[in-house]
Each structure stands twice: as structure tokens, then as C-alpha cells.
N, C-alpha and C positions, 0 to 999 in steps of 0.2 A: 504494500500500500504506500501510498504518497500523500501529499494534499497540494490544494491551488487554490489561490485566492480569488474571491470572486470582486465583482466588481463594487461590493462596498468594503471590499475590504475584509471580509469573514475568511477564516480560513476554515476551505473544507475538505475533511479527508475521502482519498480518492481509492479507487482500484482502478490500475490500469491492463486491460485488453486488448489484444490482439487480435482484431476483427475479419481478418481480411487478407488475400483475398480466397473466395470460396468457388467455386468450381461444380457447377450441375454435372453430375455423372449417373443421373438416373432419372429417371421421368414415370412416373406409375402413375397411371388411368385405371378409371374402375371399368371400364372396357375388360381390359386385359389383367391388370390382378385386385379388381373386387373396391378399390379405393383410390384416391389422387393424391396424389404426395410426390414433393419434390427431391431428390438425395442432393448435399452437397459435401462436397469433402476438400481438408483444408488440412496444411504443414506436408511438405515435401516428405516422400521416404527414399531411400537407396535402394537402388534395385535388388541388391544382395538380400535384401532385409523384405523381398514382397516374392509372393508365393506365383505360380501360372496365375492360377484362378482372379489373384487379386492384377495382375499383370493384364490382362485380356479387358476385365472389367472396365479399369479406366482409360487401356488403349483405347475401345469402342467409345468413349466421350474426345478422346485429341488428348487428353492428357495424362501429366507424371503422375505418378504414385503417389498417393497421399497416407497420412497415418491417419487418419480422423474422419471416418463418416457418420453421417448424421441425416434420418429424416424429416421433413418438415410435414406435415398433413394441412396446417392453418396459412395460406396464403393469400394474397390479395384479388381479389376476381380478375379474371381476362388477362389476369400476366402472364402472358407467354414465354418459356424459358425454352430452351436446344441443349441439348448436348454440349457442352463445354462451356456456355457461357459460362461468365466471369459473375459473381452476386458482390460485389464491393462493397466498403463501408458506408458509400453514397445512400444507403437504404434507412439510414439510420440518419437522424435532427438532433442538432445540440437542444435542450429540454425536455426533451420528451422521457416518457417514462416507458421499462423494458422491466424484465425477468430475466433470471439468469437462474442456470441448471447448472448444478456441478455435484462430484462426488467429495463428500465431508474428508479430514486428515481421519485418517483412522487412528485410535489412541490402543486398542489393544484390550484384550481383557482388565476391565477397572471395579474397582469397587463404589457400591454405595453414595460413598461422598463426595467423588468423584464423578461418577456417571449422573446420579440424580439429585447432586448437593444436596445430601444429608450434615444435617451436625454432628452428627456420633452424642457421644455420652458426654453429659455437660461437666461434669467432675471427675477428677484421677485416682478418689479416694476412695473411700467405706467399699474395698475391697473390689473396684475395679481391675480387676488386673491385663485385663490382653481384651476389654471388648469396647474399646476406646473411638473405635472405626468399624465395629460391626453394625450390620442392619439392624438388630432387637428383632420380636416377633414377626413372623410372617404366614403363619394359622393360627387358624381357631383350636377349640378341643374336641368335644365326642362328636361335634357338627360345625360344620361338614366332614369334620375328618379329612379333609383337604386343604390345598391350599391355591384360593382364586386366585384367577387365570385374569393376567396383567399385572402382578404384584412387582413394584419395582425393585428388582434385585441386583446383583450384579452382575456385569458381562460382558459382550462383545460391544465399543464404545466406538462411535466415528463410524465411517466408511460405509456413507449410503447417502444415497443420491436427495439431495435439497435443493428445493427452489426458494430462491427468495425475491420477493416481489419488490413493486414500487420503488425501482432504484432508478435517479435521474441520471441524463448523462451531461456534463458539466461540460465535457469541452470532446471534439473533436479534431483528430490531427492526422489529416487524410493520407498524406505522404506519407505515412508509415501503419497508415491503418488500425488507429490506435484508439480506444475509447477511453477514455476517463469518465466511473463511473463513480455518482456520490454511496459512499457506504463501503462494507464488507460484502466480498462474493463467497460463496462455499468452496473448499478447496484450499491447495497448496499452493505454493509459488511454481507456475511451470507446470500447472493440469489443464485439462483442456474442462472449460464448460461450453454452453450455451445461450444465448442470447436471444431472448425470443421480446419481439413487437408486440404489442397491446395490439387486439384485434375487435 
């Protein structure tokens, strides 16, 4: 993240993105498979590093190898796309508001305190010994004799796909196809998300 000042002078913190440029490599009508959706796919790969199947794919659009595809189903009516066109950052207006899809850092198996900010046990004494960061109860007794289902325990933390809405984009810098958006995106420095227009 960064920040940029706006023009009264506020300083806002930013995330900046790499938008651009994106590349139609597939076209689906519900003609032929059932729905309309457009593929585009974006960051160069090595050939070394792409399989026949992925090789033949993007020949049949004109272009290189890309690591990142992605469908799109929500598009703007009667926009016509081909084969290899170019989607730029031109799609995209300094103020408007966007969504953005990304997969969360994954933290790993965590506890309690951690995953759901728990307090643990508010004192170290009257024989606390080792449940300082444990959960406390999480059943009943003879009824249910189980223990309901969503009870937040410990576990697998991070590493799943969030959207997070209503992020403005503050400045645009086309030369390098870059977006500055206001806020935090989901993700690590160097993951790929998504960028989806209010429809």
C-alpha cells in the first residue's frame, strides 16, 4: 500500500494495481456452451512454463501465454469483443467505485484468539495454569450431547477468496496501467485479484 494526496490536501491510503493490459482469449455464447461470458487473460508466461493444451489455446486468440485467466459473465450490452482484442485500463474512470476479488494471506492453522479475537482468561491466577488462550466451553451436557455446528473454534485461518466492495479509484496512471485504489484489497503483495465495475 501507499497513499496520495488529494486535492484538499487529505492524505489517502492507497492500493496500487496492475490493470492492464488484458487480452480476450475466449468468447462463450449460450449458442454454443449454454451462457455468454467473456475470458480475458493477463501477465506474460515462458513458454517453458505452458503446457500444448495451454499453448494452442491462446495461439487461437494471436496471443502469448498468459499466467492469469479469468471469466467475466457481467458485461456491458452490444460490446462487441474478437479474439485478441486488447480490454485496457481505459474501461475504468478516476471516481468511480469497483470491487475487487482476491484470495486472503493464509495464516495457517491459528487458535481462538487469533482467528476469532477471543480474550482468553482475564487473570493468570486462582490456578490458571496453561488455559490462558484456550477457547472455554464449546457443549452442552446430556442435551444435545453435541456440539452445534458453526461453533467458532480453531483452525484453518486466511486463504479464501474475498470481495471487498465500494473501493474508489483515486487516480489513474495509464502509461503503466496502474490503478490507485482508496483502501485495502484482499491479498498479498504480488497476487493477482480482480477488478470488477458496478453494473
Amino acid at each position: 500500500m501507499t497513499s496520495v494526496y488529494d486535492a484538499n490536501g487529505k492524505n489517502l491510503p492507497c492500493t496500487v494495481i496492475e490493470a492492464g493490459p488484458c487480452y480476450v482469449t475466449q468468447i462463450r455464447t449460450k449458442d454454443v456452451d449454454g451462457y455468454d461470458a467473456i475470458q480475458l487473460a493477463f501477465d506474460d508466461k515462458k513458454d517453458k512454463h505452458t503446457n500444448k493444451a495451454e499453448k494452442g489455446h491462446f495461439a487461437k486468440a494471436g496471443v502469448s501465454p498468459k499466467r492469469k485467466v479469468v471469466e467475466f459473465t457481467r458485461f456491458e450490452a452490444g460490446h462487441q469483443k474478437q479474439f485478441g482484442d486488447v480490454v485496457s485500463i481505459d474501461v475504468f474512470e478516476e471516481g468511480e467505485f469497483v470491487d475487487v476479488v482476491g484470495t486472503t494471506k493464509g495464516k495457517g492453522f491459528q487458535g481462538v484468539i487469533r482467528r476469532h479475537g477471543f480474550s482468553g482468561v482475564g487473570g493468570a491466577t486462582h490456578g490458571q495454569h496453561n488455559r490462558l488462550r484456550a477457547p472455554g466451553s464449546v457443549g452442552a451436557s446430556s442435551w444435545p450431547s453435541r456440539v452445534f455446528k458453526g461453533i467458532r473454534m480453531a483452525g484453518q485461518t486466511g486463504n479464501k477468496r474475498v470481495k471487498t466492495i465500494n473501493l474508489q479509484i483515486i487516480k489513474i496512471v495509464k502509461e503503466k496501467n496502474l490503478l490507485l485504489i482508496k483502501g485495502a484489497v484482499p491479498g498479498a503483495n504480488g497476487s493477482y485479484v480482480i477488478v470488477e465495475r458496478w453494473s
